[in-house]
C-alpha positions in Angstrom: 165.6 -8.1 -26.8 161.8 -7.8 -26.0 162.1 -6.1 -23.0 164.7 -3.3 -24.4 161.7 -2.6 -27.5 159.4 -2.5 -24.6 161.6 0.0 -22.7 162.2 2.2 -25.9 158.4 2.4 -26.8 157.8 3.3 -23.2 160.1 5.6 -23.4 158.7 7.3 -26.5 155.5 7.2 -25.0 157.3 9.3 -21.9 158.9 12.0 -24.4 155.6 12.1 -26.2 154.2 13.2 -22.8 156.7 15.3 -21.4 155.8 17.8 -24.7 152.4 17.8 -22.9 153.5 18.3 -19.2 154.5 21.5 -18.0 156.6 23.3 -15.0 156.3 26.9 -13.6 158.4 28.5 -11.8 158.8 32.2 -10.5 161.2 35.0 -9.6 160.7 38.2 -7.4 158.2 36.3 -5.1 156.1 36.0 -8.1 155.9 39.1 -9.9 157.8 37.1 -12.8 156.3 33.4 -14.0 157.5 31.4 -16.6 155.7 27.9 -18.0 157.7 25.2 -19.6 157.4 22.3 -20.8 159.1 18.9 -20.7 160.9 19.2 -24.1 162.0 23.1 -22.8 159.9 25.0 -25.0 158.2 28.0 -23.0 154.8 28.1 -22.9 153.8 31.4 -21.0 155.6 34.4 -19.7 154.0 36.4 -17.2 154.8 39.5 -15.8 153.1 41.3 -13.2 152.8 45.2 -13.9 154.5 46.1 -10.8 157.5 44.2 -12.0 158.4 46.9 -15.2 160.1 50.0 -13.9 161.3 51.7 -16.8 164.2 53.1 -15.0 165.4 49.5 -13.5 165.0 47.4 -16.9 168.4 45.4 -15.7 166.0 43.9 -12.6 163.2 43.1 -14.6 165.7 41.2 -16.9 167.5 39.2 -14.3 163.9 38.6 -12.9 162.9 36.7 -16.3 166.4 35.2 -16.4 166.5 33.5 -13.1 162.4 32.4 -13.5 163.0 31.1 -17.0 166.7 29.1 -15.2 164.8 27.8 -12.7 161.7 26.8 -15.3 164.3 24.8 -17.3 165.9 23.1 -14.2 162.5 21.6 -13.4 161.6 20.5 -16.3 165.2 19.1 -16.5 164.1 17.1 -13.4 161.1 16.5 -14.2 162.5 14.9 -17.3 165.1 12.7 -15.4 162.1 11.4 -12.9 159.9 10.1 -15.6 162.7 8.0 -17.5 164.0 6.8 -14.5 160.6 5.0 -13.8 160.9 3.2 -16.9 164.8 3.0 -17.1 165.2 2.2 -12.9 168.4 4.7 -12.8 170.0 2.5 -15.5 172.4 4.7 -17.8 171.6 4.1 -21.4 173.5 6.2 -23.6 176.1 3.6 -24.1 174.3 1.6 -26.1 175.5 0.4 -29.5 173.2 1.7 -32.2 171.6 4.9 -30.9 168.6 3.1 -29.0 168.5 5.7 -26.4 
């Protein structure tokens, strides 16, 4: 029982972090960047002047659509990395009494 308190702190202590640790990632070879962090909140938008065409808003759109997809998907990953080093792969959320 020790060591499963010891893995939930540690992971508490790894949530706590991940609100702290951000991803970036960008779209139309950088013209569009979005920050993220590990709990998905964004934490910067940024787009390059040459991105807005006010006669093409539908491309600048899909631009901060696919940067903010890909923003989430690494932090996803991101996410799965640092509780697998305290979990070792092992699936959790089948645990009686909402541990994890």
């Amino acid at each position: 029982m020790k060591e499963v308190q010891k893995m939930q702190a540690e992971m508490t202590r790894i949530q706590e972090e991940l609100g702290i640790k951000t991803v970036e990632a960008t779209a139309g070879g950088g013209v569009v960047r979005v920050v993220i962090s590990g709990h998905l909140e964004i934490k910067e938008i940024a787009i390059e002047p040459a991105a807005v065409d006010p006669d093409d808003l539908e491309m600048l759109q899909d631009l901060v659509m696919a940067a903010v997809n890909e923003a989430i998907r690494l932090a996803q990953e991101m996410s799965a990395t640092e509780m697998e080093k305290v979990t070792g792969g092992i699936d959790l959320s089948g645990l009686p009494g909402g541990l994890f």
